[in-house]
N, C-alpha and C positions, 0 to 999 in steps of 0.2 A: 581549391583547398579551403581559401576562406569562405566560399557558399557553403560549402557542406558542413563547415563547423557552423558556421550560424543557422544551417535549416537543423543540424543533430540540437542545437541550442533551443532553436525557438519549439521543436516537437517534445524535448522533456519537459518545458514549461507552459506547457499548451495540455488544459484541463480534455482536450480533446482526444490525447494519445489514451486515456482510461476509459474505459465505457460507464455509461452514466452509474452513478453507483446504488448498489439495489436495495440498498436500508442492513440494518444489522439482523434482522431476523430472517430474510431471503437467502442474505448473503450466507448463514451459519449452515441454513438448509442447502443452499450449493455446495458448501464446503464438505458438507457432510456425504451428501452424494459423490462428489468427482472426487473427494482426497486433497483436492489444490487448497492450499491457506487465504485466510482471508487477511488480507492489509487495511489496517487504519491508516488515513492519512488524512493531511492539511495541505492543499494547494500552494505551492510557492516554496517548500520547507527545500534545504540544500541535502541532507540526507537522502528525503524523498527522489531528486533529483539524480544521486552517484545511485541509487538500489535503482532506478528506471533504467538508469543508463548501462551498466554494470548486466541487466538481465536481460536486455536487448528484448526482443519481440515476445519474450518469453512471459514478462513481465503481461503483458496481457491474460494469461493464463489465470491470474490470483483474482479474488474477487476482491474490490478495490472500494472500501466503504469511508466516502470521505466524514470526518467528527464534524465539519461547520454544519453541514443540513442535518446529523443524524445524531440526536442531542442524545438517546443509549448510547452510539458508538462512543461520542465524547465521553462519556460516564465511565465505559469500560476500560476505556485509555486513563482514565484518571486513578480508576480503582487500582490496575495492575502499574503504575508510576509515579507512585505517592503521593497523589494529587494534583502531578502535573499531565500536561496535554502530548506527552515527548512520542513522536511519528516518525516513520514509521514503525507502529506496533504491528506484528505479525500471531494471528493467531492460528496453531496448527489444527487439521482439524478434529485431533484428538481431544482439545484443548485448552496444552497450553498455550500461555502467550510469549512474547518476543518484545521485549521493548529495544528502540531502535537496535536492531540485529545489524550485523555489518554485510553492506552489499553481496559480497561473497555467500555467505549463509543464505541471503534471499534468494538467490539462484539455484542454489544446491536445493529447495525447498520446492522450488518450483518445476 
């Protein structure tokens, strides 16, 4: 019991459960093809964390553009949060966006 909570532990916090992320203009052009939203996010965030968990393998599915290396993603997160950096933003790929949506929501999305 206590392995398996610290390996579901160390895989939501491990940059490695996301596939590398594919910049904010690949990713819109995916979004746009497949339907799936694209997520902004910051490594380490605790929200980021309950929506990984929360969506279970599913969460794979989204395209995953993290703001530290994608200085547009940063911009667009700022633009639609009043200036702040607040992740996960989710945008649909109609889109609008989603500033921190609640776990719940990111699944049903996906």
């Amino acid at each position: 019991m206590v392995l398996s909570a610290c390996m579901a532990f160390a895989a939501v916090n491990s940059p490695l459960v996301f596939s590398p992320s594919p910049g904010t203009r690949e990713a819109r052009r995916r979004s746009a093809a497949d339907g799936r939203p694209m997520i902004r996010w910051r490594h380490g965030m605790p929200l980021l964390r309950a929506v990984a968990l929360h969506a279970g393998p599913d969460a794979r599915r989204a395209h995953w553009v993290g703001i530290r290396r994608d200085p547009a993603a940063a911009a667009s997160v700022r633009a639609v949060a009043d200036g702040n950096e607040t992740v996960p933003t989710v945008v649909l790929p109609d889109g609008p966006a989603r500033v921190g949506p609640e776990p719940e929501r990111v699944r049903e999305l996906l």
